[in-house]
C-alpha positions in Angstrom: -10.3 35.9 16.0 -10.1 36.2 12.4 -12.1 39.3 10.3 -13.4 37.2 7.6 -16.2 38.5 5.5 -18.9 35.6 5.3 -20.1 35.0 1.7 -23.5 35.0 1.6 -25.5 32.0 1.0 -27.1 33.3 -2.3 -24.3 33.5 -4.5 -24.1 30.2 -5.5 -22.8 29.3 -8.7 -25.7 27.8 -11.7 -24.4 24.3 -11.9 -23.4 22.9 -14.7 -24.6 19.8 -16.6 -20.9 18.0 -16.3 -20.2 14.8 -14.0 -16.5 14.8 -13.5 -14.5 11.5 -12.8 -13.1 11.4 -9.0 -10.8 9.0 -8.2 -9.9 9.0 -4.5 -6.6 8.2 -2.7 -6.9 7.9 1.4 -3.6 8.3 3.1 -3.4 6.4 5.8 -1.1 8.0 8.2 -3.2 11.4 8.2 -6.3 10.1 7.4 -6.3 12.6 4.9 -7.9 12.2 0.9 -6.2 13.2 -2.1 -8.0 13.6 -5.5 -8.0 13.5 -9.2 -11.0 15.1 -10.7 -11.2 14.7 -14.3 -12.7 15.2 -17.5 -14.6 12.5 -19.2 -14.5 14.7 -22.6 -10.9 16.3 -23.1 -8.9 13.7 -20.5 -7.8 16.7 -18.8 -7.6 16.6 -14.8 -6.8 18.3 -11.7 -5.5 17.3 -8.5 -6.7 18.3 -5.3 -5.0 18.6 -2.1 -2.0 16.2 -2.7 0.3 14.5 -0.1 3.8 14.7 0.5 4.9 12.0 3.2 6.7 12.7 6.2 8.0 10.8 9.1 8.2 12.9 12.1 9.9 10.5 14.1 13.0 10.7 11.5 12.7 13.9 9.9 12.2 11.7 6.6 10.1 13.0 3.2 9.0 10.6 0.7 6.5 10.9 -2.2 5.0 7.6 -2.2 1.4 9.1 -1.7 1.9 11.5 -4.7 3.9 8.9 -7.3 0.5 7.0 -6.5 -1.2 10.3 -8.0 1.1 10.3 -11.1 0.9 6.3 -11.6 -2.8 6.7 -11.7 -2.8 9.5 -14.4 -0.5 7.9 -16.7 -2.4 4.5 -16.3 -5.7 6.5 -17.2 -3.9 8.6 -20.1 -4.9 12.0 -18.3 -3.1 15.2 -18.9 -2.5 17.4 -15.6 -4.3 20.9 -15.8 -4.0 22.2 -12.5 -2.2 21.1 -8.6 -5.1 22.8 -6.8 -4.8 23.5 -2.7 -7.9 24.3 -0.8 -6.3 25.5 2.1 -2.8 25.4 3.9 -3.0 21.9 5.5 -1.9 21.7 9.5 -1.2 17.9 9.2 0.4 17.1 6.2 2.7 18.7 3.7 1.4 20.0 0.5 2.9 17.7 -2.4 2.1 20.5 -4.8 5.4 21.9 -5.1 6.9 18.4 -6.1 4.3 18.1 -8.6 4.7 20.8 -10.6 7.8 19.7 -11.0 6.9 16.6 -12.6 4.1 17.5 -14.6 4.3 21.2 -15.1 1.2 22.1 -14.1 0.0 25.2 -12.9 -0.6 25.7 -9.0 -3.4 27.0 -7.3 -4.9 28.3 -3.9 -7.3 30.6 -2.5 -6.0 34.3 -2.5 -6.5 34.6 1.2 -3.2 32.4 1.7 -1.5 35.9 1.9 -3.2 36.6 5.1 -2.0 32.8 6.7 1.8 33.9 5.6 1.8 36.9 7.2 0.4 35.5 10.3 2.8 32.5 10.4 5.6 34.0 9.3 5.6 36.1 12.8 5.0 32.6 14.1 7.8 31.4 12.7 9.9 34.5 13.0 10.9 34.7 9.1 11.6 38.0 8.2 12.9 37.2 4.8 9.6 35.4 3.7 7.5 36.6 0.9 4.1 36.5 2.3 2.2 37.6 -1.2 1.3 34.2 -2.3 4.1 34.3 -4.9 4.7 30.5 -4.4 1.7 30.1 -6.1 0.6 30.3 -10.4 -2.8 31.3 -9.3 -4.6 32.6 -6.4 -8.0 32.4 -6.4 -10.9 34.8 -5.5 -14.4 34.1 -4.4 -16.2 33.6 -7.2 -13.5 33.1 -10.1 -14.4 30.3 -12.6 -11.6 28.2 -14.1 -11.8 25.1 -16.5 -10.4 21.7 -16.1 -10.7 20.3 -19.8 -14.4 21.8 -20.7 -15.6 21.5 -16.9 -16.2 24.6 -15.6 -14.9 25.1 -11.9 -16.4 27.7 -9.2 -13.8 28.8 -6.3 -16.1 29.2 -3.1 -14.1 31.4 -0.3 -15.2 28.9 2.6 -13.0 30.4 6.1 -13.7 29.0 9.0 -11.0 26.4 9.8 -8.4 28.3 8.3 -8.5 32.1 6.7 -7.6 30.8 3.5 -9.8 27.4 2.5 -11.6 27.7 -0.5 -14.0 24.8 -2.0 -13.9 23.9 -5.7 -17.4 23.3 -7.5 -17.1 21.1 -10.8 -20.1 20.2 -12.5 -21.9 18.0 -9.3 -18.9 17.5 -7.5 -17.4 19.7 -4.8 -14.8 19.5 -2.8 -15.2 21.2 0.2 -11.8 20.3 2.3 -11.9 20.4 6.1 -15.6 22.3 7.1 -18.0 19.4 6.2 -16.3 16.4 6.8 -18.5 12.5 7.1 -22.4 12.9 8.7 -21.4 10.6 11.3 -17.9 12.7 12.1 -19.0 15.8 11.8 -17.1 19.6 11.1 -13.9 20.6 11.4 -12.0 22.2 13.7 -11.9 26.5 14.3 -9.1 26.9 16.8 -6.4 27.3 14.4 -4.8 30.9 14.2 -7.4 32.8 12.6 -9.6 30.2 12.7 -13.5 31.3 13.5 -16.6 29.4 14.3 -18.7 31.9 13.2 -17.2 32.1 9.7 -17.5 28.3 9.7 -21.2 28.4 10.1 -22.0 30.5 7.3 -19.3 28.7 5.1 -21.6 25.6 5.6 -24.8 27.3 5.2 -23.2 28.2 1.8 -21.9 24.7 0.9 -25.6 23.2 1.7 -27.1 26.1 -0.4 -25.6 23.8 -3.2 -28.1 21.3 -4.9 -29.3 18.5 -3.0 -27.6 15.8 -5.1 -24.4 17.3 -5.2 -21.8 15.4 -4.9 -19.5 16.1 -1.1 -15.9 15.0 -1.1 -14.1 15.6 2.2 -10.7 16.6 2.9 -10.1 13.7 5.6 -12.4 10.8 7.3 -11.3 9.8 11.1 -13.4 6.3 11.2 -15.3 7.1 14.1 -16.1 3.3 15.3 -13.5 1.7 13.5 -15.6 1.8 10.0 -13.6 2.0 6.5 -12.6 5.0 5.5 -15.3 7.2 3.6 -15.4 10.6 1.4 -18.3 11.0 -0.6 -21.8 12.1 0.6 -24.4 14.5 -0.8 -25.7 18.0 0.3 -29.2 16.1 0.8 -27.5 13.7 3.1 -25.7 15.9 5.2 -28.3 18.4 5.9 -30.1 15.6 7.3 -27.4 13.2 8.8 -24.6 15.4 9.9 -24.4 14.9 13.8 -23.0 18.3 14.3 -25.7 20.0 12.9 -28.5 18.1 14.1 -27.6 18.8 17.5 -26.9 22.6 16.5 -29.6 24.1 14.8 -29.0 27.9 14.9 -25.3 30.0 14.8 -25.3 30.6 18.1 -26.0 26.7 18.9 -22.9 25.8 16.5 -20.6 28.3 17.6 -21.0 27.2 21.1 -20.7 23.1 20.3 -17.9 24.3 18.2 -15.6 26.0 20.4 -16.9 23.4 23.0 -15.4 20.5 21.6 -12.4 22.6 20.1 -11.8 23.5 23.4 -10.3 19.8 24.6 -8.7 18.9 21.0 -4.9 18.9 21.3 -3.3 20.1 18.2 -2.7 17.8 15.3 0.7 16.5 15.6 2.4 18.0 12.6 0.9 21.7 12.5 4.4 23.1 13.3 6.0 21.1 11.0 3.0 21.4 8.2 2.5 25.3 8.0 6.2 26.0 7.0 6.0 24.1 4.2 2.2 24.6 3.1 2.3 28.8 3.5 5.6 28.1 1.1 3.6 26.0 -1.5 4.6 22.5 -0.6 8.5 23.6 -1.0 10.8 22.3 1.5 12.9 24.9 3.2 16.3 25.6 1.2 19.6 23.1 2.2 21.8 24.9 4.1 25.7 24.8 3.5 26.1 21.3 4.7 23.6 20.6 2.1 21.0 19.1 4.6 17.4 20.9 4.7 16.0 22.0 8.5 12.4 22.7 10.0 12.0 25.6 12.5 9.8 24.5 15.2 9.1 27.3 17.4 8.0 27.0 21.3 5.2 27.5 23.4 3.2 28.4 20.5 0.1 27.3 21.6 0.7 27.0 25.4 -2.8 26.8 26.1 -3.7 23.5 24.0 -4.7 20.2 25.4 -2.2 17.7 25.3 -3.1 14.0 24.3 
């Protein structure tokens, strides 16, 4: 059970009079959204929670997902401000690390990443790993403004599904990751390690303390019923659409539908795979002296998780 301190609902940032540009990119394979937010006035943009492909099946990385990133920036003239992560992603590597390689932008993620290090380094048994959020430019705190061109952007600490996730707040967009995701999907998932429903319930409280039109761009959409994919709603539409909390109306209501459901939800394929590379900021492990780069996978992790 994580010891999260639960923002309260009131400090909500004044929004500003800016619409930023978001252009969405839905990856297929983990049904996960990748964004670039940018300014209409300067140019300048970020992006926000990029993908680095992997194959599990062959132990294969590509950057298809993230050239697709860089394509779309040069094609739109945009200059690369910021690589932001709102949280350490369980099923999918972080593409951050490559990008800042090939832009030179600055990286960023919520300062509570330190706390997801420490507890998966022990995980994964590395004693010679720097769990301070060096891998990192910038860690954010709750509350801290930063600018993308002349946009103005809030960090909101938003735990719940992880320690660590943090939702960005430019102008009328926000992007609030994994805790609200589509009104006809739902929330996301608490059982991670430090993971808490509780925390998750006043994170979205928080995020629906936002204005009613603001904008709601999801970390990933699951199709329920075989629809297209989907990432955009409103505050306005998911306080009144969003099946989870209509048939939860109180904490105590969501907690228990929460750890319900979480209860029977076998873990996403990649997490053991993901969190090595994610806690590390998207930076594959080191080639060893054959020159060849290895995961560490460790056992019996999560003995107790439903299997598909």
């Amino acid at each position: 059970m994580s010891t999260a301190v639960f923002p309260q609902a009131e400090s909500i940032p004044v929004r500003a009079s800016c619409r930023p540009d978001v252009q969405a990119f839905f990856d297929k394979r983990t049904c996960s959204i990748q964004y670039v937010v940018s300014d209409p006035a300067t140019r300048r943009c970020a992006l926000i929670d990029p993908v680095l492909d992997y194959d599990e099946k062959s132990g294969s990385v590509r950057t298809a997902s993230a050239d697709a990133l860089l394509a779309f920036v040069q094609e739109k003239g945009l200059e690369v401000e910021w690589i932001l992560d709102t949280h350490p992603h369980a099923d999918h590597f972080s593409a951050a690390g490559y990008l800042k390689d090939r832009t030179g932008a600055r990286t960023a993620i919520g300062e509570h990443v330190v706390d997801v290090q420490r507890l998966w380094r022990e995980i994964y048994h590395l004693e010679d790993f720097s769990a301070d959020g060096s891998q990192w430019d910038r860690l954010w705190a709750d509350g801290d403004v930063f600018r993308i061109g002349t946009m103005d952007v809030s960090v909101l600490f938003s735990p719940g599904h992880t320690l660590a996730s943090v939702t960005y707040v430019v102008g009328d967009a926000a992007f609030v990751h994994d805790s609200l995701l589509m009104p006809d999907f739902g929330t996301a998932r608490c059982d991670f390690p430090g993971g808490d429903a509780k925390a998750m319930w006043h994170t979205i409280q928080r995020i629906l303390s936002l204005p009613e039109d603001t904008r709601l761009f999801v970390g990933h959409d699951y199709m329920p019923g075989g629809r297209a994919p989907a990432w955009e709603s409103t505050v306005a539409i998911q306080k009144a659409q969003n099946v989870h909390l209509r048939q939860a109306g109180s904490e105590d209501e969501y907690i228990a539908l929460r750890q319900a459901r979480d209860s029977k939800l076998p873990m996403p394929k990649l997490i053991l795979h993901a969190l090595q590379v994610n806690m590390a900021g998207g930076r594959l492990p080191e080639p060893e002296s054959n020159n060849r780069r290895y995961l560490k996978i460790p056992l019996d992790v999560f003995p107790d998780a439903a299997w598909d």
